[in-house]
C-alpha positions as CSV (number, residue, x, y, z in Angstrom):
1,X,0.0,0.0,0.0
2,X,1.4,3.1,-1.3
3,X,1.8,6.0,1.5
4,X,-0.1,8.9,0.3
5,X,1.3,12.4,1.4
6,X,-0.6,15.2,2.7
7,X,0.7,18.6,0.1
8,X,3.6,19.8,1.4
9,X,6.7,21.7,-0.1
10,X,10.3,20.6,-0.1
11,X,12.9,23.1,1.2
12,X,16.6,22.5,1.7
13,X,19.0,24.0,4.2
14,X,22.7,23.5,2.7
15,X,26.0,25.3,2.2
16,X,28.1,26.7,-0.5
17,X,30.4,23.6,-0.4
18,X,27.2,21.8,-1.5
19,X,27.6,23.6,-5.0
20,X,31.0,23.8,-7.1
21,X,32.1,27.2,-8.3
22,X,34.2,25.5,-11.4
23,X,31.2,24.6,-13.1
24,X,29.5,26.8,-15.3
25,X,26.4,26.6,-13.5
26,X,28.1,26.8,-10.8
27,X,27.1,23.1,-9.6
28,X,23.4,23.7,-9.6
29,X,22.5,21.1,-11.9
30,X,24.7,18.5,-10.8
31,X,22.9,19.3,-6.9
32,X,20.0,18.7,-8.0
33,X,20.6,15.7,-10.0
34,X,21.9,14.6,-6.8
35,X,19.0,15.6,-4.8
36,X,16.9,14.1,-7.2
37,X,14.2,17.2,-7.0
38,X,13.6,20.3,-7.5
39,X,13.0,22.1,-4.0
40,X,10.7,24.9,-3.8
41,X,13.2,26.6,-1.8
42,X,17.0,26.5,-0.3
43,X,17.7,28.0,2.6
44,X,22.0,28.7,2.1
45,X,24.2,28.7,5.4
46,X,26.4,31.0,5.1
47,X,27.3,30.4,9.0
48,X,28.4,33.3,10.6
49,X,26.7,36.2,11.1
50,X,29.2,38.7,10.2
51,X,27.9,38.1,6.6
52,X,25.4,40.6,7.3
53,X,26.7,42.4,10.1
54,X,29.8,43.3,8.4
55,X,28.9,43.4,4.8
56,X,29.9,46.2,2.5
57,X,28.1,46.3,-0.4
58,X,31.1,46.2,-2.5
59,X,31.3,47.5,-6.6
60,X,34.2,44.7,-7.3
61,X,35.1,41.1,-7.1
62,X,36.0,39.8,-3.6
63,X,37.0,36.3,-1.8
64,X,34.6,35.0,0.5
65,X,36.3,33.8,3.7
66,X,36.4,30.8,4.5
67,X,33.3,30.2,7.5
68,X,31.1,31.8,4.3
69,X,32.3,29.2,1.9
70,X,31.2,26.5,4.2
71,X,29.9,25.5,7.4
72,X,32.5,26.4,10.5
73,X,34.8,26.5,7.5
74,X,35.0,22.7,7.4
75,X,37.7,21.6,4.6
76,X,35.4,19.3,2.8
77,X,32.7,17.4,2.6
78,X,32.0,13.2,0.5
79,X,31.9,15.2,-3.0
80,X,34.7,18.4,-2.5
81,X,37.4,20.8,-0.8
82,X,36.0,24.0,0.2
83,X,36.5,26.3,-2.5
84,X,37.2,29.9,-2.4
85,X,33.8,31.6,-3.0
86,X,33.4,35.4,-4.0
87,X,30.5,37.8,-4.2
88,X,30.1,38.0,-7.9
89,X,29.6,33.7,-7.7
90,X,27.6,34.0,-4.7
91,X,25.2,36.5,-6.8
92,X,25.6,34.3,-9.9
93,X,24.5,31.0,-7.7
94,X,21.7,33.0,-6.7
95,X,20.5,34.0,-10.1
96,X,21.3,30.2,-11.5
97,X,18.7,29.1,-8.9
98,X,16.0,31.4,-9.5
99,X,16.2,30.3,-13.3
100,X,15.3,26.6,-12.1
101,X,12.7,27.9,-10.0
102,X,14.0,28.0,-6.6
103,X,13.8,30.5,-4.2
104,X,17.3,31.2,-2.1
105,X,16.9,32.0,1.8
106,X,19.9,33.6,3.8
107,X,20.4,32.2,6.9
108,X,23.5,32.5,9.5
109,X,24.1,31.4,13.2
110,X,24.8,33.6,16.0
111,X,28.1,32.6,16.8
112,X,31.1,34.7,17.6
113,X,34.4,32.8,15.7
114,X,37.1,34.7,17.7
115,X,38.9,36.1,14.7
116,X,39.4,32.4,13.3
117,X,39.0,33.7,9.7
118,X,38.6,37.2,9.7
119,X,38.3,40.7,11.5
120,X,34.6,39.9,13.2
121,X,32.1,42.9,13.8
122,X,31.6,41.3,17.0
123,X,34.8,41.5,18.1
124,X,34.1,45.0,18.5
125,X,30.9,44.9,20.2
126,X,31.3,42.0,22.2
127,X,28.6,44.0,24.9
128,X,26.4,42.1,22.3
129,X,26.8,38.8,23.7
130,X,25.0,36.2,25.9
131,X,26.3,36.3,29.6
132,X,25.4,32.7,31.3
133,X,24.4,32.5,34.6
134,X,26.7,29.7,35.5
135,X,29.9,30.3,33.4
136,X,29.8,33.9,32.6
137,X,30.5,35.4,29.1
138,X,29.5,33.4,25.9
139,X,30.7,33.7,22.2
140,X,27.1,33.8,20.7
141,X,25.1,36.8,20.3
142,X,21.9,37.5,22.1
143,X,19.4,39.4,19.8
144,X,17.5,41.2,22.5
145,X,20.6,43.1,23.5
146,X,21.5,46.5,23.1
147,X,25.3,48.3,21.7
148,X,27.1,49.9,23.9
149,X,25.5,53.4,22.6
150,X,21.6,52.0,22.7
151,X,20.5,51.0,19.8
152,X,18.9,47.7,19.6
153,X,21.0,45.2,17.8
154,X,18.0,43.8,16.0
155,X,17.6,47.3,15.0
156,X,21.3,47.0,13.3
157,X,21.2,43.6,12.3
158,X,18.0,44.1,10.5
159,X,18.8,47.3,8.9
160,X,21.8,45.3,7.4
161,X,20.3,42.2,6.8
162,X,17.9,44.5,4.5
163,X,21.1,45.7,2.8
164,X,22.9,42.1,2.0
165,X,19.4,40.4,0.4
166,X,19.0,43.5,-1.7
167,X,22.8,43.2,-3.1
168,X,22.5,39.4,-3.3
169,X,19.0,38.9,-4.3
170,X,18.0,36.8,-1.6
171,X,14.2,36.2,-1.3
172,X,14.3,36.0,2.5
173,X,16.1,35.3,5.5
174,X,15.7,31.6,7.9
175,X,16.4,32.7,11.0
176,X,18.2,29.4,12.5
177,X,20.0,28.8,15.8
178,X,19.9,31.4,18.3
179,X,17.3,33.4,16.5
180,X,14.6,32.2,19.1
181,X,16.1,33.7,20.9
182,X,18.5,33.2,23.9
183,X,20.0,29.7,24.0
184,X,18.7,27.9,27.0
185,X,16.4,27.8,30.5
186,X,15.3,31.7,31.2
187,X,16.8,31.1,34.2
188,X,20.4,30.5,32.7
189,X,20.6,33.0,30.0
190,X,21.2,35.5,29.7
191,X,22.3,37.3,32.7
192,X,24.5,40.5,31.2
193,X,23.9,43.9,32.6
194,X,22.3,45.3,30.0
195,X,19.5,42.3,30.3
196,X,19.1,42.9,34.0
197,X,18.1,46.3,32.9
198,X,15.8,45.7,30.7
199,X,14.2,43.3,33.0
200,X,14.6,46.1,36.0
201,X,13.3,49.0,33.6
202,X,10.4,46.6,32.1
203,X,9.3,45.3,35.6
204,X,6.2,46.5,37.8
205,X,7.9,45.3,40.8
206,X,10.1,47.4,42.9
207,X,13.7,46.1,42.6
208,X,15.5,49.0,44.6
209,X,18.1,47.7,46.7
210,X,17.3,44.2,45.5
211,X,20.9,41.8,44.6
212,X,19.7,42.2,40.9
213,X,19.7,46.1,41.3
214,X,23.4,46.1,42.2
215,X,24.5,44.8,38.3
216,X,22.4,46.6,36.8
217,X,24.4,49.8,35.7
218,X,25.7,49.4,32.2
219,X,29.6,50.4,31.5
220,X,32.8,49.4,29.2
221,X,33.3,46.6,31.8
222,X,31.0,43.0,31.5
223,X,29.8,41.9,34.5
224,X,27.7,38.4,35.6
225,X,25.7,37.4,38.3
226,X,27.4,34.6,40.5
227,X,24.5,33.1,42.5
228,X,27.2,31.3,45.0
229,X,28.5,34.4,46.3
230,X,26.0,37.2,46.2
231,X,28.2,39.2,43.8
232,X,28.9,40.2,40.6
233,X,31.9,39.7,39.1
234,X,34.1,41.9,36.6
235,X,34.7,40.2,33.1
236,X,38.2,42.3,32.2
């Protein structure tokens, strides 16, 4: 007895080392050969999100680095090495997909790479960040935070995510891991100052002189909440 499927559509979340830049399609039929279908959508990892947050918008040719190229920048994968990507292929690949009928969906993690592969925005605004209430400061950015200087980082990150899907021609964004957002039990993350107040400022009840009251000022210096001790402790 033949299973019979309720309608549905078929997306796929890959990378870029899924496709092969020496091609001249750019690997997009020999994918789906592979696939064997044609999805209605892919949504392309290009895994951290410095894609958007430090994108430029450039006129020229440029290399991708490598955690664009592919996942973590992993080496390779059953079929390839990781190529070098640039921004004129990545638009190509793009446009090669639309002309099979498949949308293209940006999506990026939130994770912080420490400079592994290149200068990171959020090296630079690492007041971004989660703050855990057990092990202090975490290289992963928490979406409901605030710069140093107030704005709202979705505010930013939206403002540039706008930007790269408009140079790209992305159809829309997946928002994957960390997105949610904060990864983990409300009571473990996150715990920053700037969280404690938001919470503080956004709460009817009165926290003066309460232990959360004493971390919540906001300066250059990151600060957690220890619950052993009572105290919170300077990040340098």
């Amino acid at each position: 007895m033949e299973l019979q499927q309720r309608p549905h559509e078929r997306w796929i979340w890959t990378e870029l080392i899924g496709f092969d830049n020496s091609e001249e399609d750019l690997g997009v039929g020999s994918y789906i050969d592979t696939a064997g279908f044609v999805p209605t959508a892919i949504c392309l990892l290009m895994t951290s999100p410095d894609f958007v947050l430090s994108h430029e918008g450039v006129d020229g040719e440029v290399e991708l680095p490598p955690d664009f190229c592919a996942r973590d920048g992993h080496d390779f994968n059953p079929h390839r090495q990781r190529q070098v990507w640039t921004n004129t292929q990545l638009r190509g690949l793009i446009d090669e997909l639309h002309s099979r009928g498949i949308d293209v969906y940006l999506t990026v993690f939130t994770r912080f790479y420490g400079n592994a592969f290149h200068h990171e925005w959020v090296s630079d605004h690492r007041e971004v960040c989660m703050v855990f209430r057990s092990h202090g400061w975490a290289s992963a950015i928490n979406v409901l935070s605030r710069l140093d200087d107030g704005t709202w980082f979705q505010d930013h990150f939206s403002g540039k995510l706008v930007e790269v899907m408009e140079y790209y021609g992305f159809d829309g964004w997946h928002g994957a891991d960390g997105y949610g957002p904060l990864n983990g039990p409300i009571w473990e993350v996150c715990v920053s100052d700037d969280m404690i107040d938001q919470f503080g400022s956004g709460a009817t009840l009165g926290m003066s002189g309460s232990s959360f009251g004493s971390i919540a000022g906001r300066d250059s210096g990151r600060r957690w909440w220890t619950p052993s001790t009572g105290q919170a402790r300077r990040r340098s």
